[in-house]
C-alpha positions as CSV (number, residue, x, y, z in Angstrom):
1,X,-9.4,23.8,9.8
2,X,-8.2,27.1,11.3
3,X,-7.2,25.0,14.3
4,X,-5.0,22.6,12.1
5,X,-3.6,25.7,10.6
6,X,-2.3,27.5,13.3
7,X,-0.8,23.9,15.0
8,X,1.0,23.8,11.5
9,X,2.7,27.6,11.4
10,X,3.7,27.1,15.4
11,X,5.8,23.7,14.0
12,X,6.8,25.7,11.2
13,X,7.5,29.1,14.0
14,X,9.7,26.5,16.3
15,X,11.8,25.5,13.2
16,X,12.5,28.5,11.7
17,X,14.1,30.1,15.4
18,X,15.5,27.2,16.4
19,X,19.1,27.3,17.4
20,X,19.8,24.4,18.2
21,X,18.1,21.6,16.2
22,X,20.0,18.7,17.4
23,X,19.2,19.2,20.7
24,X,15.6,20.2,20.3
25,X,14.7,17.4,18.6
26,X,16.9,14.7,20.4
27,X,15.1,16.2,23.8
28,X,11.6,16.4,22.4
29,X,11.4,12.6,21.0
30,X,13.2,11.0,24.5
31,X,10.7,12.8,26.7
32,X,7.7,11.4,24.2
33,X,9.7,8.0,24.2
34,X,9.9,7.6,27.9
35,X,6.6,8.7,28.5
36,X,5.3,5.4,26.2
37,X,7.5,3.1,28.3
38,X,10.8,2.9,25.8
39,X,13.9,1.5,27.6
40,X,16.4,4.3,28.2
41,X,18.9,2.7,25.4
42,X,16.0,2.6,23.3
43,X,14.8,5.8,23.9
44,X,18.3,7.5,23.6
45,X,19.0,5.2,20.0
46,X,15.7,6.7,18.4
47,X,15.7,10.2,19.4
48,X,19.5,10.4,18.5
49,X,18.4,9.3,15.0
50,X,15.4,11.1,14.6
51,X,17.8,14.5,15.7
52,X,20.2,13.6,13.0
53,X,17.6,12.9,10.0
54,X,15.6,16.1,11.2
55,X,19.4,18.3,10.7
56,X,19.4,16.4,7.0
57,X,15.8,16.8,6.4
58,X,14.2,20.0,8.4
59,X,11.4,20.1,6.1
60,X,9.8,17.1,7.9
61,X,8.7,18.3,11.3
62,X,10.0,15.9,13.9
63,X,7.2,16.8,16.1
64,X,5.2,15.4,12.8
65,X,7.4,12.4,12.6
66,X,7.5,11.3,16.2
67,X,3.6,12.3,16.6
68,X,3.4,9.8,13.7
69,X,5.3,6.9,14.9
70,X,3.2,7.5,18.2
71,X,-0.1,6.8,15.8
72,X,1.3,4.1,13.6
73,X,2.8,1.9,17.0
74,X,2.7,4.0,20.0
75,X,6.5,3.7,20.6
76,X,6.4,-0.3,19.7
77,X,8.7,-2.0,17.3
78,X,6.3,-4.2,16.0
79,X,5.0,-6.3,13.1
80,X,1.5,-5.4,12.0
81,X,-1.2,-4.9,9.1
82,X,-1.2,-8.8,8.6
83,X,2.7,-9.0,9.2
84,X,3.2,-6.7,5.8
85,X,4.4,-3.7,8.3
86,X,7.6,-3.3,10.3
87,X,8.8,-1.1,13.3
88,X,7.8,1.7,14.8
89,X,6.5,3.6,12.1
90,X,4.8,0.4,10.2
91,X,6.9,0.5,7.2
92,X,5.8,-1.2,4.2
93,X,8.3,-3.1,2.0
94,X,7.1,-0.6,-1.5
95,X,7.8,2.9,1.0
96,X,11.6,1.2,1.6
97,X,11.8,0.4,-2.0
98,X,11.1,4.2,-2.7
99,X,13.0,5.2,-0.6
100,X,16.4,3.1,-1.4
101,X,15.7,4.4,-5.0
102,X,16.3,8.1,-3.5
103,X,19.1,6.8,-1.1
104,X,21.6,4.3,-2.4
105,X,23.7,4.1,0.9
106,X,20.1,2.9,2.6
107,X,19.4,0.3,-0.7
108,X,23.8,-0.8,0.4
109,X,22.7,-1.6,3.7
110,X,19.3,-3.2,3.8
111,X,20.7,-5.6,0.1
112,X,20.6,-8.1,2.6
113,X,18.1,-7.8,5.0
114,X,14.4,-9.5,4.4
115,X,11.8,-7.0,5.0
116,X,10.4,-8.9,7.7
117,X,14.0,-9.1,9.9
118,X,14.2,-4.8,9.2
119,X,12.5,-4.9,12.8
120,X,15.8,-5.9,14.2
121,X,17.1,-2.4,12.8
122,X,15.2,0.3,14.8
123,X,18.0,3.0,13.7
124,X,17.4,2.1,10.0
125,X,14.1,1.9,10.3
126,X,13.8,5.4,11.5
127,X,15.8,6.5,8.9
128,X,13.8,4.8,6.1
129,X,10.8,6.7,7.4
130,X,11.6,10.0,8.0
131,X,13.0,9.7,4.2
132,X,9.9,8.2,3.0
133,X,8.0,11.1,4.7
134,X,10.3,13.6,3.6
135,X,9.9,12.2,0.1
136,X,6.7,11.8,-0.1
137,X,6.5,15.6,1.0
138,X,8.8,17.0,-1.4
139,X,8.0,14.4,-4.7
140,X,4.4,14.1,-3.8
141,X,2.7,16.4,-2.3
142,X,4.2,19.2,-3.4
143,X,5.0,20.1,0.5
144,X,1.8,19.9,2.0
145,X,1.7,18.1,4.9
146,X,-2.5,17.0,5.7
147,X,-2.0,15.2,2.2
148,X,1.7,13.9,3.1
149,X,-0.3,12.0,6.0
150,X,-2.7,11.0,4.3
151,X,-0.4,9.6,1.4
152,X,1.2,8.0,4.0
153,X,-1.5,5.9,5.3
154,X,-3.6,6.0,2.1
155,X,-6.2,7.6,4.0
156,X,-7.8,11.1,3.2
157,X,-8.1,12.0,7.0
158,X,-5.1,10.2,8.8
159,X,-3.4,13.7,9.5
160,X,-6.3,14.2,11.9
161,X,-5.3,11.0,13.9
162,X,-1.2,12.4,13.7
163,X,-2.5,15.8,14.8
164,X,-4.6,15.3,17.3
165,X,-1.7,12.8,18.8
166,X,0.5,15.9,18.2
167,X,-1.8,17.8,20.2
168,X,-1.1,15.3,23.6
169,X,2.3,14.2,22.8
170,X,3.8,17.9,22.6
171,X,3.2,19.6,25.9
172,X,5.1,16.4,26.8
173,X,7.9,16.7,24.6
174,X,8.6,20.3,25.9
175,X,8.2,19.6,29.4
């Protein structure tokens, strides 16, 4: 546990003196990108999003969020858990309901988009998530992020999986 809590106040550290959050984050999720094999279009279209919902929402780690999207798909937009989960970070259709009920400009442009064709979106998708796990955070959890993880994957020791992937992925994302 001590482990776990020292990886959590060196996120924490890099947020608080960061002076440039944009960049930091934009650089840190294409390097992880690229290393799992993400087109350079790709790979530019996510970590620009991920940069720009980490400057609206720098309570959510986006060393968290990208070491989560790394255990949920390892970098692949795919369908899974029986065809119930979309994208990159395996979004369910209740998290995006949840989330558009925080977020009417989301709910505006997903009205007409099934759950299943959201895949198509990787930029919305990312948004979606990193809401969901900011909400979940803030609504939830009460800001704690081992139960955040494990609310997110209704598991009580998922953040294990999301930091041990944390723990490979982020000498790679500073390189």
């Amino acid at each position: 546990m001590r482990k776990i809590t020292l990886l959590i106040i060196a996120i924490f550290s890099l947020i608080a003196f960061s002076n440039n959050m944009f960049k930091e984050a934009y650089q840190y999720t294409y390097k992880v990108a690229k290393y799992y094999g993400v087109s350079e279009q790709r790979a530019r279209l996510i970590a620009c999003t991920v940069s720009e919902e980490y400057e609206k929402f720098p309570q959510v780690p986006y060393q968290i969020f990208v070491a989560l999207i790394v255990s949920e798909s390892g970098f692949k937009n795919l369908y899974g858990d029986s065809g119930h989960a979309v994208g990159y970070c395996q979004l369910h259709k209740s998290a995006v309901d949840y989330v558009t009920t925080f977020f009417p400009s989301l709910k505006d442009k997903i009205k007409n988009i099934p759950h299943d064709e959201l895949i198509k979106f990787p930029r919305l998708q990312i948004r979606i998530a990193y809401r969901y796990l900011y909400l979940i955070l803030k609504n939830i959890t009460n800001y704690n992020i081992v139960e955040t993880l494990n609310f997110w994957n209704n598991s009580s020791n998922y953040y294990l999986r999301v930091f041990n992937t944390l723990t490979f992925i982020d000498p790679i994302g500073k390189k």
